[in-house]
C-alpha positions in Angstrom: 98.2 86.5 117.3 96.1 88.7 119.4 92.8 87.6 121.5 89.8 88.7 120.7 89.9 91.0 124.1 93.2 92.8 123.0 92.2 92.8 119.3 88.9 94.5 120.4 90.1 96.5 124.1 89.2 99.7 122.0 86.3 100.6 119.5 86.2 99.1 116.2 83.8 99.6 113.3 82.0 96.9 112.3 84.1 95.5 109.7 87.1 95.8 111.9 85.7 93.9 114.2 84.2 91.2 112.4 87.4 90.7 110.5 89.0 90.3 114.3 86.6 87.7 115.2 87.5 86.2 111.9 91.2 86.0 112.8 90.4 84.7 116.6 88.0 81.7 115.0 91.3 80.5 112.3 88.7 81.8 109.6 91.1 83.8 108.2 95.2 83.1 108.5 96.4 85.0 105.3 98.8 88.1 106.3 97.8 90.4 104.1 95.0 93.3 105.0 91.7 92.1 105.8 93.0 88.4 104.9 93.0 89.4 101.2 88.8 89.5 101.9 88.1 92.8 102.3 84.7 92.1 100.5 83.8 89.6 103.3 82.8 92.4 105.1 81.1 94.8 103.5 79.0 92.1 101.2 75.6 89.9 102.0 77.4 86.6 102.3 76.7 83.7 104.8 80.6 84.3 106.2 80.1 88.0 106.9 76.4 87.5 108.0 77.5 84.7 110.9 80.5 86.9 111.9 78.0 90.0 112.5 75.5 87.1 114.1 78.1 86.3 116.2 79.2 89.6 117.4 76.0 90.5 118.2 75.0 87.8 120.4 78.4 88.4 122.1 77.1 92.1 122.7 74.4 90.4 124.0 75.5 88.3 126.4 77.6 91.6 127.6 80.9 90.1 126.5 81.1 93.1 124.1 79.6 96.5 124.4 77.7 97.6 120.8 78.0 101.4 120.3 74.1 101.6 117.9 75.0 104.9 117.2 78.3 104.4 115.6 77.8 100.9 114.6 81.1 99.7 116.7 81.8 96.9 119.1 84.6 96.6 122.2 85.3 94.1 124.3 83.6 95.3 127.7 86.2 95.9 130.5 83.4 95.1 133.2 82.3 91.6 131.2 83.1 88.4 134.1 81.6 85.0 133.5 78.7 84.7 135.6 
């Protein structure tokens, strides 16, 4: 399995990147595309919502860089724990 950093070390829509933090956290374990929950993603649903939440704060914090404009996230290259 891939870490978050690797699964994220280029830009990734929104989706994609909430479905890698879903992978990272064990939320989601089945093989099959998106985890067989594509409509995680893409619906208003606590999962989905707390994934995005999540991301965000990570963007936050600098861990990942949030492209507004394109509505993507990657993990920042220049991110070091303080």
């Amino acid at each position: 399995m891939q870490s978050l950093r690797e699964a994220l070390s280029d830009w990734q829509d929104v989706d994609g990147a909430m479905y890698h933090l879903a992978v990272a956290l064990g939320v989601l374990t089945d093989s099959r595309p998106w985890g067989g929950r594509k409509d995680l993603f893409w619906t208003n649903n606590p999962v989905g919502n707390a994934l995005f939440e999540q991301l965000r704060q990570l963007a936050e914090l600098g861990v990942l860089e949030f492209d507004e404009d394109e509505t993507r996230f990657r993990w920042n290259p220049a991110f070091v724990l303080p």
